[in-house]
N, C-alpha and C positions, 0 to 999 in steps of 0.2 A: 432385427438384423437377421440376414439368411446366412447358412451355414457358408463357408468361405474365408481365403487365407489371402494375403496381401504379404509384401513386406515391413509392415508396420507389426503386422502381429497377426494373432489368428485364431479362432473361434473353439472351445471345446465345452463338448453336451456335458449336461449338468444329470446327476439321478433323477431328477423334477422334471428332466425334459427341456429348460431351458440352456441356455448357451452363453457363458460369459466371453467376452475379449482378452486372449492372453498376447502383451505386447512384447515382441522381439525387442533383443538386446541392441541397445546401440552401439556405431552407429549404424542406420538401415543402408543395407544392401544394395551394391550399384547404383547409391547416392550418385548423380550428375548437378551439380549446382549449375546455373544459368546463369547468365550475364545480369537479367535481371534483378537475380536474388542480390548478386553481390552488390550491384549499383543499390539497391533495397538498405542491405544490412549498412552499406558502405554510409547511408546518407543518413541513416539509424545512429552509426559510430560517431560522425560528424556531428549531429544535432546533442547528442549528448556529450560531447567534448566541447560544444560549445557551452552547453548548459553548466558545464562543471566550471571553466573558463567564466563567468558568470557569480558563482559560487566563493571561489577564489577572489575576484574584483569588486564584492559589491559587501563591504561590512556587515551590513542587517540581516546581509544574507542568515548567518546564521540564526538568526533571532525567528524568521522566517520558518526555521523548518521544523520546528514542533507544531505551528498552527499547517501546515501541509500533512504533516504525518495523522494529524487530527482528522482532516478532510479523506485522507487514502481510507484511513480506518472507519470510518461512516460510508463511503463508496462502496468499499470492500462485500462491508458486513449486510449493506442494502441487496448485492448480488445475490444474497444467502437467505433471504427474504426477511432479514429483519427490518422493522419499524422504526430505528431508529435516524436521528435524524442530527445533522449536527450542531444545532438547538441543543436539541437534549446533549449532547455530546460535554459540549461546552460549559452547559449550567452543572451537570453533574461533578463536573472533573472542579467547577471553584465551589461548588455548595452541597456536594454530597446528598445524604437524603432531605436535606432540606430544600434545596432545588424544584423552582416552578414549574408547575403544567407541564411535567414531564410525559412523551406522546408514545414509550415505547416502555415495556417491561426489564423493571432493574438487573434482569439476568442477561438480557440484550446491551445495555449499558454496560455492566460489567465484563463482557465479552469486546467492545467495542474499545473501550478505557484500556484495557490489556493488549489489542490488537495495535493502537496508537503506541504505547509501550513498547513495543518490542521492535517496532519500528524507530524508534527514538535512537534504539540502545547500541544500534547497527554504529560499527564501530567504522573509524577511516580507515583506510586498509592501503598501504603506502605500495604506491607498484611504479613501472619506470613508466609509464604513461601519463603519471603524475608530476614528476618528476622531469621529464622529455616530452612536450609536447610531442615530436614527431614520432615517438618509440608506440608501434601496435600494443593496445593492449591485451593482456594474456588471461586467459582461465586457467588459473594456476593449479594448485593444488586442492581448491573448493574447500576451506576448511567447514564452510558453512554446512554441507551433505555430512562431511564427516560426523560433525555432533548430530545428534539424534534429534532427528523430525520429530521424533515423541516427544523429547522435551521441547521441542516450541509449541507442540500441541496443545502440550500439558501446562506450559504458561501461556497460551492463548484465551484456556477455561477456567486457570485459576481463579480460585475464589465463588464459581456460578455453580450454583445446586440444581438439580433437574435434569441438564442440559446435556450431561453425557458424562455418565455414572464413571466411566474410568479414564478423566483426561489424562493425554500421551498413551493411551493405547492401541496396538495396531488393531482395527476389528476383526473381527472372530467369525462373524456374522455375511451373506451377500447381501448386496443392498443394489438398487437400480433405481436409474435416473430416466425420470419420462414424466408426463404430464399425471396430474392429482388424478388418482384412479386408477394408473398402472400398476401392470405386477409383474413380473421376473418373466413373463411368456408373451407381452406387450409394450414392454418399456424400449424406449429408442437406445436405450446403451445400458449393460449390464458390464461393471468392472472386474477384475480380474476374483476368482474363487479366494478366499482367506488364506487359505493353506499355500499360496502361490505368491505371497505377497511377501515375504521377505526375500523369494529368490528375485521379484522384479527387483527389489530396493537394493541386494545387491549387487546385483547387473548395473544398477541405474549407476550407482556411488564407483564403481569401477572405470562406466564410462566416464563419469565428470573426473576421474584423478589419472586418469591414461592419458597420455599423449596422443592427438587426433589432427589428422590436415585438414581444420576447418577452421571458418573465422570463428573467432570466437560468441559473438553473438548469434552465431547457427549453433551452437552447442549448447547455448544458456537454450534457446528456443525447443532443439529435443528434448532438453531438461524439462523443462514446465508441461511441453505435452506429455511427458512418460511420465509427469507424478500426476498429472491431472486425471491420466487416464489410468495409471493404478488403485487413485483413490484410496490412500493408504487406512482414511478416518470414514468411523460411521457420521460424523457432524464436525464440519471443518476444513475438510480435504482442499476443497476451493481455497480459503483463505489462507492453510499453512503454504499453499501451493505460489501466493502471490506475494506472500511475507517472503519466501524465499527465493521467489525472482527479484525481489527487490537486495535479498542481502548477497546475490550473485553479482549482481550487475554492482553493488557496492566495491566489490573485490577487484572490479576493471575500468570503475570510472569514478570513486570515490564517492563522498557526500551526498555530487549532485544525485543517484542514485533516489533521494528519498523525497525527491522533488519531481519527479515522472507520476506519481496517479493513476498508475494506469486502469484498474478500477473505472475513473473518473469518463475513459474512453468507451472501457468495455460496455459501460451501461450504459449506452449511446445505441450500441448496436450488439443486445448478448447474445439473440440468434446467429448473425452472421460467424461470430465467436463460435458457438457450437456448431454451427455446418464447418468452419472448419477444423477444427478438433474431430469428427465425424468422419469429414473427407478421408484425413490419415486413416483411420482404422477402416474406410469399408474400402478405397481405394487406392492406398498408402502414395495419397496427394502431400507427399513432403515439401513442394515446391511451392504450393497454394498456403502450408501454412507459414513456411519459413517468409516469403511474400507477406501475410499478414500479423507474423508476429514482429516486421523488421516495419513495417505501416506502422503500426501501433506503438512502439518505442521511441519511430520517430514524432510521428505526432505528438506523442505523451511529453519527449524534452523541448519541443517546440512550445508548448501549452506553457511546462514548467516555464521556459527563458522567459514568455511574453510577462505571465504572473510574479513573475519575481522583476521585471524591469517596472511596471504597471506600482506594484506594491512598494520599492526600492523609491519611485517618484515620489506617491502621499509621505509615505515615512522622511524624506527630504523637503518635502512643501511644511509637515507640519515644523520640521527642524526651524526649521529658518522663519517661520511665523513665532517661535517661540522667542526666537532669537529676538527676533525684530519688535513683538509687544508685549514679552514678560521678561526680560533679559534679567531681573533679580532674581529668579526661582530658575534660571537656564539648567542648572548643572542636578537639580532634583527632578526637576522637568522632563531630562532629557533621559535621566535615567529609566523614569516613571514610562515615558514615550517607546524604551527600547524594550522595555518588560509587557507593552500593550502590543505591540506587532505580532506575538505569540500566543500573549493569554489576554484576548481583550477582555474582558470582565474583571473588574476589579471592584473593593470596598474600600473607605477611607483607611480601616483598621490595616488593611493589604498594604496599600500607600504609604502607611505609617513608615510598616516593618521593611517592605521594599525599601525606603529612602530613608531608615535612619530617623525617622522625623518623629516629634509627636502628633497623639492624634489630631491637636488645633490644628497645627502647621500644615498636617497632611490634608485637614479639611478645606485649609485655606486654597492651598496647593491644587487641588479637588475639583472649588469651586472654578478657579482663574482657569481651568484647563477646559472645563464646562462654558464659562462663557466665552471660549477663543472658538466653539463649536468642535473642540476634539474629542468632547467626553459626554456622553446622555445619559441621563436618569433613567435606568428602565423599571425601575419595582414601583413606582407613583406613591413608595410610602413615605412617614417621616422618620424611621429609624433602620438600621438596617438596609440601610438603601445599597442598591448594586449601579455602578457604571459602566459603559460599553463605550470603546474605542469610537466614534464615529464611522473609519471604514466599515466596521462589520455589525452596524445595527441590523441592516435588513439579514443577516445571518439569524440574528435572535428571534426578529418578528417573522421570519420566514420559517416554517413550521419544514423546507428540505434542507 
């Protein structure tokens, strides 16, 4: 980057000679939203009010969204160049270290297991948009910024050795981001000096709890570029950054919020991502990003509706097959059926304890649900055997 100030923010030399990004306070100066933006954000607000509408109508729904928060949290954590994969995601989280042909480092797993976690935990958060369809939803009072970024940081790493000697701490340290081989004099973006990092967070926390004439989905939008481009964590920063656009977007659209991925889009296209995060800072193109962060939210609740109609079907087809050629086991069955939508892997012993049953019964149970083709054998042994839902076998043998 060349010496230069925009209203996104602005460049100051470092002793070393280099130059970090310091970002002005929100919001940016002489903001003019465009028609477009707002048709953008408007069709953004829409696809996830349908998405939540959705949510609301469809019962499995809920069953549904631990196996999504599973998929965010492996998208997420692949941004960040881990090797993990949701294969490994899956076997870790029902077989611990005992878990097969695992393809990524247990410290990566356990980072990945806590990032699904925290997503999970993301509470309903009751607003009149819930309540009124037609009532706009608000960015309220953000409780989410208020509690401390360091503690989700700090239970993002929980439990992982190696990885970042003092999870939840703001770093101390500069750090820059550019291709393997850069340094602080050639990297494409250098974030703000250490010593400058709690007056960004509390600028930032100021603007998310003030009152602002903006939609509200332009305000979550500053939000994610002003922490992304803070960079509050020396390892991290990225993912607490997307854990908490997800638990913003919780506070104005409820549930459906953790059914977006958006992850799942980014890494579709993470250059274009970072040209525009870029833009803002060297050209303070606010309108190129609000534009592609009101794309990508749409698309991401468009994805979620289709996946949860697509999914809401099989979970309906096998109902009614159960109904129709095991109707003595229906009510074990069904239960067994609503606990796979989520954690497809299961053992007879799991079965057992899931329905009450003993372990004959549940083997029985096992078997009949095996030959209706809902259940596969994946371990090829005689003891100890694991089963998998049929929709998501190629999940397991698919090593992404």
């Amino acid at each position: 980057m060349v010496p230069g100030s925009t209203r996104a923010g602005h460049l100051v030399q470092r002793p070393a000679g280099h130059f970090t990004f310091e970002p002005e306070a929100l919001p940016p100066r002489g903001l003019v939203l465009s028609g477009a933006i707002y048709r953008t954000l408007s069709e953004a607000d829409q696809a996830m009010g349908f998405l939540h509408g959705q949510v609301q109508s469809k019962p499995a729904a809920g069953s549904l969204l631990d196996l999504v928060c599973q998929q965010e949290a492996v998208a997420s954590c692949q941004l960040e160049g881990s090797a993990v994969t949701l294969r490994d995601l899956l076997w870790w989280e029902f077989d611990g270290s005992r878990a097969q042909g695992l393809r990524c480092s247990r410290g990566d797993l356990r980072v990945c297991a806590n990032y699904a976690a925290l997503l999970r935990e993301v509470p309903d958060v009751t607003t009149d948009s819930k309540t009124d369809p037609k009532a706009a939803p608000t960015v309220g009072a953000t409780p989410v910024l208020r509690r401390s970024l360091s503690h989700l940081h700090g239970q993002l790493f929980r439990g992982v050795r190696g990885r970042d000697a003092q999870p939840g701490q703001i770093r101390t340290s500069e750090i820059w981001l550019g291709p393997r081989g850069s340094t602080l004099q050639t990297a494409h973006f250098v974030p703000p000096a250490p010593e400058h990092i709690p007056k960004h967070l509390s600028r930032l926390i100021a603007f998310a709890t003030e009152d602002a004439d903006l939609p509200p989905l332009a305000r979550v939008a500053m939000i994610s570029w002003q922490l992304e481009t803070i960079h509050p964590f020396v390892d991290g920063s990225g993912r607490v950054t997307r854990l908490t656009l997800v638990r913003l977007l919780e506070e104005t659209h409820g549930a459906a919020a953790k059914l977006l991925c958006p992850s799942l889009l980014l890494a579709k296209d993470l250059g274009e991502h970072f040209r525009r995060l870029q833009s803002v800072r060297h050209q303070g193109d606010w309108g190129g990003w609000l534009l592609h962060f009101g794309n990508l939210l749409r698309d991401s609740a468009r994805a979620g509706s289709l996946a949860l109609t697509e999914r809401d079907a099989v979970l309906r087809e096998h109902q009614e097959q159960i109904l129709r050629e095991q109707s003595t086991v229906r009510d074990t069955a069904m239960t067994l059926l609503q606990h796979l939508t989520s954690h497809p892997i299961v053992s007879v012993q799991r079965v057992a304890e899931l329905c009450e049953r003993t372990f004959a019964n549940a083997n029985l149970l096992v078997a009949r649900l095996e030959a209706l083709g809902i259940l596969d054998e994946i371990t090829g042994r005689q003891r100890h055997r694991r089963y998998v839902y049929k929709p998501f076998v190629a999940l397991l043998k698919n090593p992404q």
